[in-house]
C-alpha positions in Angstrom: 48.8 -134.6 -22.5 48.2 -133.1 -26.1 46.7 -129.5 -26.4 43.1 -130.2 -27.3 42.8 -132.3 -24.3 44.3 -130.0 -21.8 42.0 -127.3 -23.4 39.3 -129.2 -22.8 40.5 -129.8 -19.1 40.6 -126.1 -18.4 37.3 -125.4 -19.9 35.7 -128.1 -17.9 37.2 -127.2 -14.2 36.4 -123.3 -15.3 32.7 -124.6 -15.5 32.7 -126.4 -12.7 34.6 -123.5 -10.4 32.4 -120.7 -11.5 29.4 -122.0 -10.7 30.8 -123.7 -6.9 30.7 -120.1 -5.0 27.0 -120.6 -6.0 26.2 -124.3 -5.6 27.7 -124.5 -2.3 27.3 -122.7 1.5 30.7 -123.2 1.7 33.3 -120.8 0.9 35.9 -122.8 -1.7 33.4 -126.3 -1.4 35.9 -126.7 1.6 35.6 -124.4 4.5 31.8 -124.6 6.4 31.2 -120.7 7.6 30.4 -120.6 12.1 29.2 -116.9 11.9 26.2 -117.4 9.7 24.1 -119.7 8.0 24.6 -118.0 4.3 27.4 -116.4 2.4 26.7 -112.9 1.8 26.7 -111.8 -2.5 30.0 -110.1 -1.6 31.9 -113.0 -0.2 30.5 -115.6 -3.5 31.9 -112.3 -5.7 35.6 -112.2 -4.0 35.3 -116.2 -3.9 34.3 -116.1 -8.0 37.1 -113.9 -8.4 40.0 -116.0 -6.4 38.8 -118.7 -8.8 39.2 -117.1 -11.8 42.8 -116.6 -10.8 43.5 -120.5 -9.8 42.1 -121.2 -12.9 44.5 -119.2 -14.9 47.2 -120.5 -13.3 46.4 -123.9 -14.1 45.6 -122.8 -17.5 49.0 -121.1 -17.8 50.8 -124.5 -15.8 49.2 -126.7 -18.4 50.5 -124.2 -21.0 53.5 -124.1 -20.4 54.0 -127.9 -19.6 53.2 -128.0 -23.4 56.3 -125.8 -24.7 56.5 -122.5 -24.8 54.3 -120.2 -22.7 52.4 -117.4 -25.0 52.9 -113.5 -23.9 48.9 -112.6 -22.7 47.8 -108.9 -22.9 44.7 -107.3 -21.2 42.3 -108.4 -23.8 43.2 -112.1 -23.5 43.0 -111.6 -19.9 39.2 -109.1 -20.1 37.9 -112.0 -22.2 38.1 -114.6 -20.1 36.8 -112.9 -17.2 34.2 -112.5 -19.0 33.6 -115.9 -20.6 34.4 -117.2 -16.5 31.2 -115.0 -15.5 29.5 -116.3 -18.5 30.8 -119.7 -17.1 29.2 -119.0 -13.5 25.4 -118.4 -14.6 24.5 -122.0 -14.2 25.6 -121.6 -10.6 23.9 -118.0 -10.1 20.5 -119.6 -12.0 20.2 -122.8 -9.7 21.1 -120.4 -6.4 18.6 -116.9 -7.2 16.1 -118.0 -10.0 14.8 -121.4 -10.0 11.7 -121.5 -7.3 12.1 -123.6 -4.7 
């Protein structure tokens, strides 16, 4: 896989995993929750935020499946948790703001 297309690839599945803690009732799009009917704002934030992690890691895998893995300090790492919550307002738009 060459590096534009594996840049792509980890722009596209950050898209799609910001915006699932907000699409779905389900925490992950996997696990159906007994106790209540709706996940709470706190559990879709500590979801957003395991996701932003699995998605650097498969960033980083398909980096460093390409050659050498590049040394990331905390701007790289501020920016793109920002541009992943960026990433997530489609989600956050289609669950609080469009009318029903």
């Amino acid at each position: 896989m060459n590096t534009s297309l594996s840049s792509w690839l980890v722009i596209f599945v950050a898209l799609f995993a910001a915006s699932l803690p907000f699409v779905t009732e389900r925490v992950f799009g996997l696990i159906p929750l007994k106790s209540q009917n709706k996940k709470s704002a706190w559990l879709r934030l500590a979801e957003l935020i395991v996701l932003y992690f699995v998605v650097g890691a498969f960033g980083f895998f398909l980096e460093s499946n390409a050659g050498n893995r590049f040394e990331q300090r905390w701007e790289f790492f501020a920016l793109t948790a920002c541009l992943f919550i960026v990433f997530a307002f489609p989600g956050f738009v289609f669950r609080y703001l469009r009318k029903s």
